[in-house]
C-alpha positions in Angstrom: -0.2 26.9 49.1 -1.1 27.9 45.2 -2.9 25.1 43.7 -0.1 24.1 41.3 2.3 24.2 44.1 -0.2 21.5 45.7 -0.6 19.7 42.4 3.2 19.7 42.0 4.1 18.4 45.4 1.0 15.5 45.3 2.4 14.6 41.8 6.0 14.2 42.7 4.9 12.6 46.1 2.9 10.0 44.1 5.3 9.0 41.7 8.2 8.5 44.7 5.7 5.9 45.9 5.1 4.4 42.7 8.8 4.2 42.1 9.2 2.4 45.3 6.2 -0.4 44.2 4.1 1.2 47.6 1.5 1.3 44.8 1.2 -2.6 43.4 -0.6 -3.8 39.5 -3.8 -3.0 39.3 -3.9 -1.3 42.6 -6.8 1.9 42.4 -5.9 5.4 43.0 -9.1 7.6 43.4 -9.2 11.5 43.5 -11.5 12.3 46.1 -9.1 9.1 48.5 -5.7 11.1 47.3 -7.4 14.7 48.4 -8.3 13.5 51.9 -4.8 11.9 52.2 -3.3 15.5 51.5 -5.4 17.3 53.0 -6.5 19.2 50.1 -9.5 19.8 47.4 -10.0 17.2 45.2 -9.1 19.3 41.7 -5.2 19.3 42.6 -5.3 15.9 43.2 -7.1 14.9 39.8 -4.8 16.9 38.5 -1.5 15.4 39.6 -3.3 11.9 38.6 -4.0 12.8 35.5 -0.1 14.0 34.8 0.6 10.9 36.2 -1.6 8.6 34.0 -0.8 10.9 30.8 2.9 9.8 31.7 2.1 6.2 31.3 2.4 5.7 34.9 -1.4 4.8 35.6 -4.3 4.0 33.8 -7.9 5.2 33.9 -10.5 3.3 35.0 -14.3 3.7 35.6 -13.8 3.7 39.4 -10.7 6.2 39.3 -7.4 5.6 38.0 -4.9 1.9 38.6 -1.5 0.8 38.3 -1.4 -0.8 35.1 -0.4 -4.2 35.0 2.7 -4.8 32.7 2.9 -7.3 30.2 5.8 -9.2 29.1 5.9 -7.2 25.6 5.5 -4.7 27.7 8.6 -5.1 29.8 10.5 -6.5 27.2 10.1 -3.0 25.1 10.8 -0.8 28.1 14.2 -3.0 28.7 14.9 -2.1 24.9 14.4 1.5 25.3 16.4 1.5 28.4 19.5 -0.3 26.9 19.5 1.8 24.2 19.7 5.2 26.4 21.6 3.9 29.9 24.4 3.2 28.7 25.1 6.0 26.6 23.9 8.3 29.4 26.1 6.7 31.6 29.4 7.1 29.8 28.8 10.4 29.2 28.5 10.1 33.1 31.4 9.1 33.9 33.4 11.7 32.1 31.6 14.4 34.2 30.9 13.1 37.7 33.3 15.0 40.5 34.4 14.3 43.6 31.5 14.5 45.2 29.4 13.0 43.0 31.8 10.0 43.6 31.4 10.2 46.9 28.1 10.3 46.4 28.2 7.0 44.4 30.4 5.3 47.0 27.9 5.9 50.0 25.1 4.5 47.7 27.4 1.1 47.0 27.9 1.0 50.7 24.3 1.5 50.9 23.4 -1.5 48.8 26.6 -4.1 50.4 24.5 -3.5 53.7 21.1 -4.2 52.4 22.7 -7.4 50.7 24.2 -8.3 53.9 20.6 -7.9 55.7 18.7 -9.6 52.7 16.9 -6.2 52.5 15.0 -5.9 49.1 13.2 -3.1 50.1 16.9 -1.2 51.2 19.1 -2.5 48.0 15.9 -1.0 45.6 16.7 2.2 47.7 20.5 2.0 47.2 20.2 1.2 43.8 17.5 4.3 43.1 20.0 6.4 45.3 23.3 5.2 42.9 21.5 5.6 39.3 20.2 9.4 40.5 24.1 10.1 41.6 24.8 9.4 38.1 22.0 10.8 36.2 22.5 13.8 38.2 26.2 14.5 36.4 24.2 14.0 32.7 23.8 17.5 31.2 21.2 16.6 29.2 17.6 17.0 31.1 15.7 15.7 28.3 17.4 12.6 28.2 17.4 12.6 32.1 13.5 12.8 31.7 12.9 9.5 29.3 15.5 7.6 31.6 14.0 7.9 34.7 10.1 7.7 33.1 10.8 4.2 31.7 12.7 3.1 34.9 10.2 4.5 37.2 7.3 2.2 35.1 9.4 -0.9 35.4 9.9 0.1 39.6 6.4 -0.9 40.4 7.4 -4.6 39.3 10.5 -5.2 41.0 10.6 -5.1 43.7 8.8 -8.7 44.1 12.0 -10.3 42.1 14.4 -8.4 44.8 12.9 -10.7 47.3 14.8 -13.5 45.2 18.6 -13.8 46.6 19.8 -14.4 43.1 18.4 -10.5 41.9 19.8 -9.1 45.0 23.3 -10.4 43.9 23.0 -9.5 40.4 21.3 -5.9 41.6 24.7 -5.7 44.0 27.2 -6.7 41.3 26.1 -4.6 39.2 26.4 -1.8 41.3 30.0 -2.9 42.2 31.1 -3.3 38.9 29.8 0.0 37.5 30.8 2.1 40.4 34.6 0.8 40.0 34.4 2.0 35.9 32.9 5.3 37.3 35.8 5.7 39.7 38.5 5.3 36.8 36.0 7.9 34.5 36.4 5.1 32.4 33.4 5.8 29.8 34.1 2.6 27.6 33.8 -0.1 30.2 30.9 2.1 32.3 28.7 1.4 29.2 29.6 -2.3 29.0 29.1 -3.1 32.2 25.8 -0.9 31.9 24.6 -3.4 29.3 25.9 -6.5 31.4 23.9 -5.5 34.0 21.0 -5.0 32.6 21.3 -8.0 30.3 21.7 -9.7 33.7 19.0 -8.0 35.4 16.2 -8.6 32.5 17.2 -12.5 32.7 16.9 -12.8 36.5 13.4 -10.8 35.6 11.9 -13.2 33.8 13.3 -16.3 35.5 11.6 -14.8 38.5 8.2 -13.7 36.8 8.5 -16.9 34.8 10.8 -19.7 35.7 8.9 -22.7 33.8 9.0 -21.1 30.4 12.3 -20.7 27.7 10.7 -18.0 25.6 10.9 -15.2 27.9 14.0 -15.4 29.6 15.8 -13.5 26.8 16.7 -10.4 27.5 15.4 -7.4 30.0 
């Protein structure tokens, strides 16, 4: 395999498994450890780490390269971002999506009422990763498609800890429900308010989780 093919493949490989938290805060990534893993020389694999931390998604360090630990600004801004984008992306969404992207949409929802039968963190972050690509997938925009998923795939790494609360799975589920009925109708209007509602709901339950004794940084996510 060409170099860039192998730099390509470790990079997206990576950032899967940062986007489903494998990778924890300040956990160290090192080259030479990445290389071995893939079985490959150790300039591909600097390579995809260094796309990786020039995307924000680690940090360099002495030693290699980390997870960088997120600070409440720091969530607090990439919630902002994100509810300025989402729901706009997603109305335009819901004008598009076809039947099987529906379809598509209605096995992830069934995908996500299991896990929250089972208590499943780990599956309803999977359902929930599996609905929002359905319906970025219908958004003709790619540059747009790029900045949503970079800012959600730097707020993935922390997470998954507050999924293990029952209260985020339900708001995690409902919001699922309640977007995938608007979708259903192509209803663009109430896709993007119930976009906003969920992640209104979603940053709250985030920082009651991260933070449960304090009132300043419940507000908002």
């Amino acid at each position: 395999m060409a170099p860039s093919s192998l730099r390509a493949q470790i990079y997206t490989d990576l950032r899967k498994r940062l986007q489903r938290a494998e990778f924890g805060p300040g956990f160290r990534l090192v080259d030479t450890e990445i290389a071995a893993e893939y079985r490959t020389s150790r300039m591909p694999a600097r390579e995809a780490l260094m796309a990786l931390m020039s995307q924000g998604f680690l940090s360099q360090t002495s030693r290699g390269f980390m997870v960088p630990e997120l600070t409440a600004d720091d969530v607090r801004e990439i919630f902002a971002v994100r509810k300025l984008l989402e729901p706009e992306a997603a109305g335009v969404a819901a004008l598009k999506l076809d039947q099987a992207g529906l379809a598509a949409l209605r096995v992830a929802r069934d995908m996500a009422r299991s896990a929250g039968e089972a208590d499943d963190a780990e599956g309803l972050m999977e359902a929930n990763i599996a609905f929002r690509g359905t319906w970025l997938a219908a958004v003709d925009n790619r540059r747009l498609v790029e900045i949503i998923e970079s800012f959600r795939d730097h707020i993935q790494t922390v997470r998954i800890s507050t999924l293990l609360r029952p209260d985020a799975r339900k708001v995690v589920l409902d919001g699922i429900e309640a977007l995938a009925a608007a979708f259903v109708e192509h209803h663009a209007d109430a896709v993007r308010a119930r976009m906003r509602a969920f992640m209104d709901a979603a940053e709250k339950e985030y920082f009651d989780a991260v933070n449960p004794v304090s009132d300043d940084v419940g507000q908002g996510w």
